[in-house]
C-alpha positions as CSV (number, residue, x, y, z in Angstrom):
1,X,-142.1,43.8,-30.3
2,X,-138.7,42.3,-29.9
3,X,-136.9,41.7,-26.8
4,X,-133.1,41.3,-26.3
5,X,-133.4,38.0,-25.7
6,X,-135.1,37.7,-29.4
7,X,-132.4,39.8,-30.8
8,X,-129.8,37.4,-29.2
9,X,-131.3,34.4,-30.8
10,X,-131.6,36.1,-33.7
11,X,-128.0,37.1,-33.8
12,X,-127.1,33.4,-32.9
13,X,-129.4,31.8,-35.6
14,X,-126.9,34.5,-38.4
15,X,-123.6,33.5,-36.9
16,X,-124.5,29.9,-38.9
17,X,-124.9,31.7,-41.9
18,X,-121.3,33.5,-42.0
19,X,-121.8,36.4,-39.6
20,X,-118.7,38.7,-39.9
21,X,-116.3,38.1,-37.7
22,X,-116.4,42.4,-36.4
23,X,-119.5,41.7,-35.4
24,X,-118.9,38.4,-33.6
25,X,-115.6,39.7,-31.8
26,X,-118.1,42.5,-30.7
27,X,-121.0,40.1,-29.6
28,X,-118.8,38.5,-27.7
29,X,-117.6,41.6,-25.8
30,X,-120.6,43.0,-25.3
31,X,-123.4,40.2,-24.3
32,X,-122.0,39.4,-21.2
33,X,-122.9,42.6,-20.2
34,X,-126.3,43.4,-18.9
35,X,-128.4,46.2,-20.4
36,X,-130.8,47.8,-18.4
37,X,-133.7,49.6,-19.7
38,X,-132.3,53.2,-20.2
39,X,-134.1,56.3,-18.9
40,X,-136.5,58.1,-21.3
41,X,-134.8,60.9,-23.9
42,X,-136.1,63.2,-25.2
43,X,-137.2,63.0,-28.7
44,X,-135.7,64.0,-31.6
45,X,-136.7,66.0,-34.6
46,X,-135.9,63.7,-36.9
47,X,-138.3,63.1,-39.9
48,X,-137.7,62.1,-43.9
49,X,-139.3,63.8,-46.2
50,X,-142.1,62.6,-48.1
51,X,-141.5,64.7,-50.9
52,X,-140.6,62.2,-53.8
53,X,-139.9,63.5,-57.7
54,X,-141.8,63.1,-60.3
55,X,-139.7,62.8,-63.0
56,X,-140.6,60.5,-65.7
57,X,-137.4,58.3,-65.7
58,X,-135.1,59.0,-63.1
59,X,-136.0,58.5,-59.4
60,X,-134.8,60.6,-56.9
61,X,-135.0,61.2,-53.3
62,X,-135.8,64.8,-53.0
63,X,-134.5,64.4,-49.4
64,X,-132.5,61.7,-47.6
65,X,-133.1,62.7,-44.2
66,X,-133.7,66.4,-42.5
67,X,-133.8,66.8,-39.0
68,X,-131.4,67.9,-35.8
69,X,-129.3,64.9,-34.3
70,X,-127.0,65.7,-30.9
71,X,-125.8,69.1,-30.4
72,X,-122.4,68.7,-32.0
73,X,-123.7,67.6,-35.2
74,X,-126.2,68.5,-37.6
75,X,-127.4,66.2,-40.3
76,X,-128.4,68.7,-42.9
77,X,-128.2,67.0,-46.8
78,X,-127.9,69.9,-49.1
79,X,-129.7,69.4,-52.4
80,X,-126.5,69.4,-55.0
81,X,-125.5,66.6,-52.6
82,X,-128.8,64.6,-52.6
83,X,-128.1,60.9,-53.9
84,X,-129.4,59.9,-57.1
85,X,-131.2,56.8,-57.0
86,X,-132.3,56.4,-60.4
87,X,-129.4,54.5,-61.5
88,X,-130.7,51.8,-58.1
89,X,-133.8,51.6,-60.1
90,X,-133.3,51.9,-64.2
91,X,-132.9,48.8,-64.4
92,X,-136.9,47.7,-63.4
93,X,-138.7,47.0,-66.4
94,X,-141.5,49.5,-66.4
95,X,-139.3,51.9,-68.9
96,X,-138.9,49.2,-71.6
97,X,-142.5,49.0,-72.9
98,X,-144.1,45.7,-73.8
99,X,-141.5,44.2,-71.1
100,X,-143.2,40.4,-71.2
101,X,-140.5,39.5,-74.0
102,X,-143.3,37.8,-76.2
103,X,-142.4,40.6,-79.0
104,X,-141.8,37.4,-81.4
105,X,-144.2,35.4,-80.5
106,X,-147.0,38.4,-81.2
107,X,-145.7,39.1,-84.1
108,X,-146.3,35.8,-85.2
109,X,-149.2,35.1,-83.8
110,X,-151.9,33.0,-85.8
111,X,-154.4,35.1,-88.3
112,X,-157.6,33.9,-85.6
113,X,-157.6,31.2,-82.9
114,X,-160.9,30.2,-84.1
115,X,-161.4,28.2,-87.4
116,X,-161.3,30.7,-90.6
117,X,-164.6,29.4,-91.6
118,X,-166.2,30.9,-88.8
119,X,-164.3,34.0,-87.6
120,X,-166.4,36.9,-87.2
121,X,-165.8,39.0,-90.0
122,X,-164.3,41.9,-88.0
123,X,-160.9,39.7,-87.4
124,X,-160.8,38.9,-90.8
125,X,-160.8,42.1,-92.0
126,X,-159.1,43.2,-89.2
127,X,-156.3,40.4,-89.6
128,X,-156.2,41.4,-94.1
129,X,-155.6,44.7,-92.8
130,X,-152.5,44.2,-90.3
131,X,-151.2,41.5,-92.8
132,X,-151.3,44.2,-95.7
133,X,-149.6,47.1,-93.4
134,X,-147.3,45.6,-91.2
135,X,-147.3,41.9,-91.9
136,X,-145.2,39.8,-89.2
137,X,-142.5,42.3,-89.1
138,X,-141.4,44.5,-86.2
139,X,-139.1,46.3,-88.4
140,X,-142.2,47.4,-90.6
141,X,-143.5,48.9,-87.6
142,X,-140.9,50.6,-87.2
143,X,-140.8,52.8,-90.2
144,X,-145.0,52.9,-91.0
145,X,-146.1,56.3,-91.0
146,X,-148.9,57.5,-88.0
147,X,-151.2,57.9,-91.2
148,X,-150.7,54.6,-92.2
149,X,-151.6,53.2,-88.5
150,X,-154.9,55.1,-88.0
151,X,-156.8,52.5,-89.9
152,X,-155.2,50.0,-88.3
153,X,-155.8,51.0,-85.2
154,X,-159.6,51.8,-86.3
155,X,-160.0,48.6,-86.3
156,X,-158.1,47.5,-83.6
157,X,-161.0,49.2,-81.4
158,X,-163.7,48.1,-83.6
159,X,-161.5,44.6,-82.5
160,X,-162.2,45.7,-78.7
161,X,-165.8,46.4,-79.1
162,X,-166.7,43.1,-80.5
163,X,-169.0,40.7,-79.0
164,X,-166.3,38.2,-79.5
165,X,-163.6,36.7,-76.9
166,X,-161.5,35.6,-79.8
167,X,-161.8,39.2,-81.3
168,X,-161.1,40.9,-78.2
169,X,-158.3,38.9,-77.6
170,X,-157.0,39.5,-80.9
171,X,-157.1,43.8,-81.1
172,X,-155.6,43.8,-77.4
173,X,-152.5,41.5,-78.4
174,X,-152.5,43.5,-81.5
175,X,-152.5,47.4,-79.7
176,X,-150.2,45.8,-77.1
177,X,-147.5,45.3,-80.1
178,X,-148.6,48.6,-81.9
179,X,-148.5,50.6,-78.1
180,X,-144.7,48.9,-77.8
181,X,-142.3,50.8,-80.6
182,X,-143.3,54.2,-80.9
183,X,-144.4,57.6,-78.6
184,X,-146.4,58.7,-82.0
185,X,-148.6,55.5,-81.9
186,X,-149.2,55.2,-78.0
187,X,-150.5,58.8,-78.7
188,X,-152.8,57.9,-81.5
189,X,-153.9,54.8,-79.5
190,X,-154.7,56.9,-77.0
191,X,-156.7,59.9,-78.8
192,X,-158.2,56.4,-80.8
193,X,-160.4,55.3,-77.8
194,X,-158.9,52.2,-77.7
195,X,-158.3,53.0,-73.2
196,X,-161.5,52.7,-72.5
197,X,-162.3,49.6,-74.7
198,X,-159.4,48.1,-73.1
199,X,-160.0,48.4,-69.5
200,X,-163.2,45.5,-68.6
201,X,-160.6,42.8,-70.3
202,X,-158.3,43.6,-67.4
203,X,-161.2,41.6,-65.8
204,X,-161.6,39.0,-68.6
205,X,-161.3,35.3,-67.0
206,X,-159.1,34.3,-70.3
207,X,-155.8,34.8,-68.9
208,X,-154.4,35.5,-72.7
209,X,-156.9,38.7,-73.2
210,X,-156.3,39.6,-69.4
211,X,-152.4,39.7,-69.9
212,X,-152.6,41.5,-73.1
213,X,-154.9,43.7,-71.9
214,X,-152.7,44.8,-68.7
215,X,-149.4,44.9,-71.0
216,X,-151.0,47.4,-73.5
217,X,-151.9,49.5,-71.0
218,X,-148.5,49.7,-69.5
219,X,-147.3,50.2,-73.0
220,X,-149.5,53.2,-73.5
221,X,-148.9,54.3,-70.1
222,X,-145.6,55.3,-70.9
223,X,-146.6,58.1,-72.8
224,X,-147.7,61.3,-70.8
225,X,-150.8,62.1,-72.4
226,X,-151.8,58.8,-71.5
227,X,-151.7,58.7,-68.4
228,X,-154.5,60.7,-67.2
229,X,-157.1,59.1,-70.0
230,X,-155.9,55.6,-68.1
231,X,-157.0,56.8,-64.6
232,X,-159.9,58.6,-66.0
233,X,-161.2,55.4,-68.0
234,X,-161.4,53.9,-64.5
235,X,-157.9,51.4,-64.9
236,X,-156.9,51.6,-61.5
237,X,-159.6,48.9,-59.7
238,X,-159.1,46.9,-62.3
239,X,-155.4,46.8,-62.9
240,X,-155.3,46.2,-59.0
241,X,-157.5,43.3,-59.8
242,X,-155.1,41.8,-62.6
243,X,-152.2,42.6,-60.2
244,X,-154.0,40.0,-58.0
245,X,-155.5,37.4,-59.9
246,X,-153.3,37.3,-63.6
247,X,-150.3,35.3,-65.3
248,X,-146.8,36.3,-64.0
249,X,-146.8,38.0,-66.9
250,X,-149.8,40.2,-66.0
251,X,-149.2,40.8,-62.8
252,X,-145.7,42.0,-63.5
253,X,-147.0,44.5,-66.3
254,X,-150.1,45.6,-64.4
255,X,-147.4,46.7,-61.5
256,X,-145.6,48.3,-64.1
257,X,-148.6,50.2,-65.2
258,X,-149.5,51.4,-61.5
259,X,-145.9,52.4,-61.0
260,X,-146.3,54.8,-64.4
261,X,-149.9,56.0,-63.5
262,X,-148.3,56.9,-59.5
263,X,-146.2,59.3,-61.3
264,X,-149.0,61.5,-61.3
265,X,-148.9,62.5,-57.7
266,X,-152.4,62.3,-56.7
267,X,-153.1,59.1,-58.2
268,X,-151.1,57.5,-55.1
269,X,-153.5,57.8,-53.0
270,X,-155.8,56.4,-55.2
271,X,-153.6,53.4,-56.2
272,X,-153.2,52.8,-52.2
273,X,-156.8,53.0,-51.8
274,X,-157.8,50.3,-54.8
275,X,-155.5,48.1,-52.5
276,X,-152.7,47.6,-54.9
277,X,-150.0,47.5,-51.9
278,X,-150.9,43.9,-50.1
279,X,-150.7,42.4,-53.8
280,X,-147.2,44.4,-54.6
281,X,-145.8,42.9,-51.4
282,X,-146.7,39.5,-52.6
283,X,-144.8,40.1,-55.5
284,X,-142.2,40.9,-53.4
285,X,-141.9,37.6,-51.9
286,X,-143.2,35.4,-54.5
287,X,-142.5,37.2,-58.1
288,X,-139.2,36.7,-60.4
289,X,-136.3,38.7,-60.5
290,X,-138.2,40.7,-62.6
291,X,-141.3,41.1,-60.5
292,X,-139.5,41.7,-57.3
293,X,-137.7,44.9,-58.9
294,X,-140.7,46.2,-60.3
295,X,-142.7,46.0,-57.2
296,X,-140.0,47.3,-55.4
297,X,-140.0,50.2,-57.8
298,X,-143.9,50.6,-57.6
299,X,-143.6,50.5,-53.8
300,X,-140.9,53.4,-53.9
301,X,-142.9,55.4,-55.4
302,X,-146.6,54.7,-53.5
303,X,-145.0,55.3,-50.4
304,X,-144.1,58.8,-50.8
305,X,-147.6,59.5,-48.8
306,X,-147.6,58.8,-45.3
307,X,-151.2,56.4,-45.6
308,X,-149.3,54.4,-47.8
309,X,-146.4,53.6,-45.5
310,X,-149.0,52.1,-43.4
311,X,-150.9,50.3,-45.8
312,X,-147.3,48.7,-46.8
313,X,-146.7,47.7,-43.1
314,X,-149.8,46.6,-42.5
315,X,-149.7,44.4,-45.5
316,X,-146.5,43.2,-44.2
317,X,-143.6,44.6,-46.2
318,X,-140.9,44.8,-43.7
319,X,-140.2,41.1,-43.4
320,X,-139.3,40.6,-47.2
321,X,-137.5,43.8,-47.5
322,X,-135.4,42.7,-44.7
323,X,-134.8,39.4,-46.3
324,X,-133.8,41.0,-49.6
325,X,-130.7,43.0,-48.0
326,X,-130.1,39.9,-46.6
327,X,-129.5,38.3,-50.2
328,X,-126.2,39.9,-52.2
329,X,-125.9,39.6,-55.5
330,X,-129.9,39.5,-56.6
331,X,-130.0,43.3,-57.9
332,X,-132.3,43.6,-55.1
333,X,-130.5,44.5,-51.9
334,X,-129.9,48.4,-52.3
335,X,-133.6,48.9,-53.8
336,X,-135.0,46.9,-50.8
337,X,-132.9,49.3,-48.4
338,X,-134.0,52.6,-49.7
339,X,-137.8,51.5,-49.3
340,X,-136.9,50.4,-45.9
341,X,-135.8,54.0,-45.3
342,X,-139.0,55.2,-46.1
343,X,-141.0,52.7,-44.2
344,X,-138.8,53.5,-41.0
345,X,-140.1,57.8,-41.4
346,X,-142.9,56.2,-39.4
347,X,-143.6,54.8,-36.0
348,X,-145.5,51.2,-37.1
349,X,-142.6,51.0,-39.9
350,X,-139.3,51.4,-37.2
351,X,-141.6,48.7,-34.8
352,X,-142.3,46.5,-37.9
353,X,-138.4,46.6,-39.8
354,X,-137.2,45.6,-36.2
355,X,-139.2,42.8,-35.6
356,X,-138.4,41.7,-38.8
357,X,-134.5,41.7,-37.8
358,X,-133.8,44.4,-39.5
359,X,-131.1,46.2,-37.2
360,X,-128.8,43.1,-37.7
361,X,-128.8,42.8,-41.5
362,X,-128.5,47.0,-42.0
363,X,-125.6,46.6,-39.9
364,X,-124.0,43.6,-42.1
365,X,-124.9,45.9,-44.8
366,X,-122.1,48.5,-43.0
367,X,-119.7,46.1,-43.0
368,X,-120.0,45.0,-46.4
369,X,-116.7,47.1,-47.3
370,X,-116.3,50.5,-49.9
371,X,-117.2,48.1,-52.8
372,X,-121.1,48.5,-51.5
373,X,-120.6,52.2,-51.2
374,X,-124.3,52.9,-51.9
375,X,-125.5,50.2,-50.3
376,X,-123.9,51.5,-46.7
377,X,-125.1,54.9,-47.2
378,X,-129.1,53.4,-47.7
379,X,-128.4,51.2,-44.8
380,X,-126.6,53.9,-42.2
381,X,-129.5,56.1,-43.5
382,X,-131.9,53.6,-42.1
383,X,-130.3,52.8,-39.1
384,X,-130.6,56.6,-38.5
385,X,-133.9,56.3,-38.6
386,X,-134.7,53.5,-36.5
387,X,-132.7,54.7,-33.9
388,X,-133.5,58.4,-33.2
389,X,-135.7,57.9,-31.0
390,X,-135.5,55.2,-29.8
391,X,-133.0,54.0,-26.7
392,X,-134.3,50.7,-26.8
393,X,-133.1,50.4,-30.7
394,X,-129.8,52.0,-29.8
395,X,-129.3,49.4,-27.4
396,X,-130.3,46.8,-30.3
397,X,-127.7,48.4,-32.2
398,X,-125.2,47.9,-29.9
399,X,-125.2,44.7,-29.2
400,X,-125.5,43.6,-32.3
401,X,-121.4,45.6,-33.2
402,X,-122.5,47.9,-34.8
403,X,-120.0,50.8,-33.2
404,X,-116.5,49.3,-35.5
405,X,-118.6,49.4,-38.8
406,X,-119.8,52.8,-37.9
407,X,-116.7,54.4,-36.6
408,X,-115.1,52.6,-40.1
409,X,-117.8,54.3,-41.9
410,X,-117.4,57.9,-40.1
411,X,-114.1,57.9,-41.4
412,X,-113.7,56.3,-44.6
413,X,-117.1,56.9,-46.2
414,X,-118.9,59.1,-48.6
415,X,-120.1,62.8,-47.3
416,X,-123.5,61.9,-46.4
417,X,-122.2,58.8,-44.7
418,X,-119.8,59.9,-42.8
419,X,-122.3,62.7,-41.3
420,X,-125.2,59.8,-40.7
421,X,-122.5,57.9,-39.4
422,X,-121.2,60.2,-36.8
423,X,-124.8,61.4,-36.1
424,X,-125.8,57.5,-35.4
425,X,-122.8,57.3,-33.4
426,X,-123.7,60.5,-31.3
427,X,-126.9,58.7,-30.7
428,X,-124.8,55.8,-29.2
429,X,-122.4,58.2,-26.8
430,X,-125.6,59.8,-25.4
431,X,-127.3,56.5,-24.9
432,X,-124.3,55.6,-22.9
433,X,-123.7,58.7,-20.8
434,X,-127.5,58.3,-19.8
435,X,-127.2,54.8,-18.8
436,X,-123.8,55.8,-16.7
437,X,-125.8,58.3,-14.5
């Protein structure tokens, strides 16, 4: 829990780090003044829904908020008005299969990593094959028939089954650069057996075979059929596992992969439950540019079921989110608000993004101006949320000036922000009138 006194700190430790100067004038008018504990309100009705899309591509909030603020207004989003988020999240690397960027480098790869003379014979009729179909060009892909694939792919699995590390490695680099350039061969993959064959080297202890391994699956992922035959081969545990303990590269993809297997709604639970969540969040603080969206993305999309939330909070989520809206300009700060949205649809989530400071950095979001026009909406949404009921918050929110961004916001923002705005500022003008009496 934080008390005022933390919040002040808190407030005083930003001001070094080029606080706004709205919400210093209206520290400064405001901290003097002593804030006694306000009586208890009653509660509102104020819930988000859980109800996520499940769209292949494009991500959408079915439902921003629902619920009843103060008398005089009604928050009520209408669906032609709902905001579409997909364009906050396109840019995550789970729709641009085979996303490690080692294209070249497996298209070159050596004929066998062990000397010729003593290859098993399946790579080297495996490798004459490849070398007489496709040879080291992507563009050959490209244009090779399905027919002219099967065989190829025959043996990828034969590759799989092999008794081999060097052969094993081999087929799954080679089914991770078939699975990337066309639906037509992630299906035939997929119908090929190749899923099941693939999933124990998502446990392999060479990282190469691990990573290739986790890649191809995302690759196949991405088509629908494949999907199920993923969970159903038993991926899930083990991708969690790969999530944990792979490359960058692996973990990254194997995120990917959960994010595209979650879009199968009762997988979620199932993903929550193999504990992929705790791992996700260390992406989230540890991972690249790259990793951090993609968790972000994979997170989204998990916590559309309420066991989830908690599992996120629990692992800790709230703090790096938080940290991320703090940081402009990383491609990160909106994403990191929306899931912050859904964390706060639940009691541990609103205690948790508090702690973490996040009242102060979702009002800096406010003031960031109309060029972050998105980004105020997530944040005012959010602020909604942490603040219904709860007086204590509002009082947070207060001092920390957030009334001139809001009133700004009421009247210069979008439709939906203006009415969260005004709602929020309700809130505030209750809170007030209850403290007066």
């Amino acid at each position: 829990m934080v008390s005022l006194a933390d919040s002040q700190c808190a407030r005083a430790q930003r001001y070094h780090h080029g606080r706004s100067m709205r919400t210093v004038r209206s520290y400064l008018s405001h901290h003097r003044a002593s804030v006694g504990a306000p009586p208890a309100l009653a509660s509102s009705a104020f819930s988000v829904s859980e109800n996520l899309t499940d769209s292949l591509v494009d991500f959408k909030l079915r439902e921003l908020a629902v619920g009843v603020g103060p008398s005089s207004v009604e928050p009520v989003v209408q669906p032609e008005e709902l905001l579409d988020i997909s364009r906050e999240f396109s840019d995550c690397s789970s729709f641009g299969s085979d996303i490690s960027g080692e294209l070249q480098r497996l298209a070159s790869i050596a004929r066998s990593e062990a000397p010729q003379g003593s290859a098993p014979p399946e790579i080297v009729g495996f490798e004459a094959l490849v070398a007489s179909r496709l040879g080291s060009s992507s563009e050959i892909l490209e244009n090779a028939s399905v027919e002219s694939m099967e065989p190829v792919v025959r043996a990828c699995v034969e590759g799989l089954g092999s008794a081999s590390v060097e052969a094993k490695r081999e087929a799954a680099a080679r089914i991770r650069l078939l699975a990337k350039h066309r639906s037509d061969f992630r299906a035939l993959i997929g119908a090929s057996g190749a899923i099941p064959a693939l999933v124990p080297l998502l446990r392999s202890t060479d990282p190469a075979a691990q990573e290739s391994a986790a890649t191809a699956l995302l690759n196949l992922s991405l088509e629908e059929a494949n999907k199920g035959r993923i969970a159903a081969a038993g991926a899930i545990k083990p991708l969690v596992y790969a999530l944990r303990t792979g490359t960058a590269t692996a973990k990254e993809n194997a995120a990917c992969a959960l994010l595209n297997l979650s879009m199968i709604e009762e997988n979620r639970a199932t993903i929550g439950a193999c504990g992929a969540i705790p791992p996700l969040v260390a992406l989230l603080v540890g991972g690249s540019t790259r990793g951090k969206k993609d968790a972000l993305t994979t997170l989204y999309k998990l916590c559309s079921t309420r066991r989830n939330k908690e599992r996120a909070v629990s692992a800790g989520a709230a703090a790096p989110l938080v940290g991320m809206v703090g940081e402009p300009g990383g491609g990160t700060a909106e994403k990191a608000m929306v899931v912050l949205g859904i964390l706060a649809a639940i009691p541990e989530g609103r205690e948790a993004i508090v702690e973490a400071g996040g009242i102060l950095v979702l009002v800096e979001a406010i003031e960031a101006g109309p060029a972050a026009a998105r980004g105020r909406e997530f944040a005012v949404h959010a602020l909604l949320l942490l603040c219904a009921d709860s007086p204590r918050n509002r009082c947070l929110l207060v001092r920390e000036g957030a009334i001139p961004p809001l009133v700004a916001l009421s009247q210069c923002g979008s439709a939906r922000a203006k009415l969260k705005a005004e709602t929020l500022l309700g809130y505030l003008r209750e809170q007030r009138q209850d403290m007066a009496r």
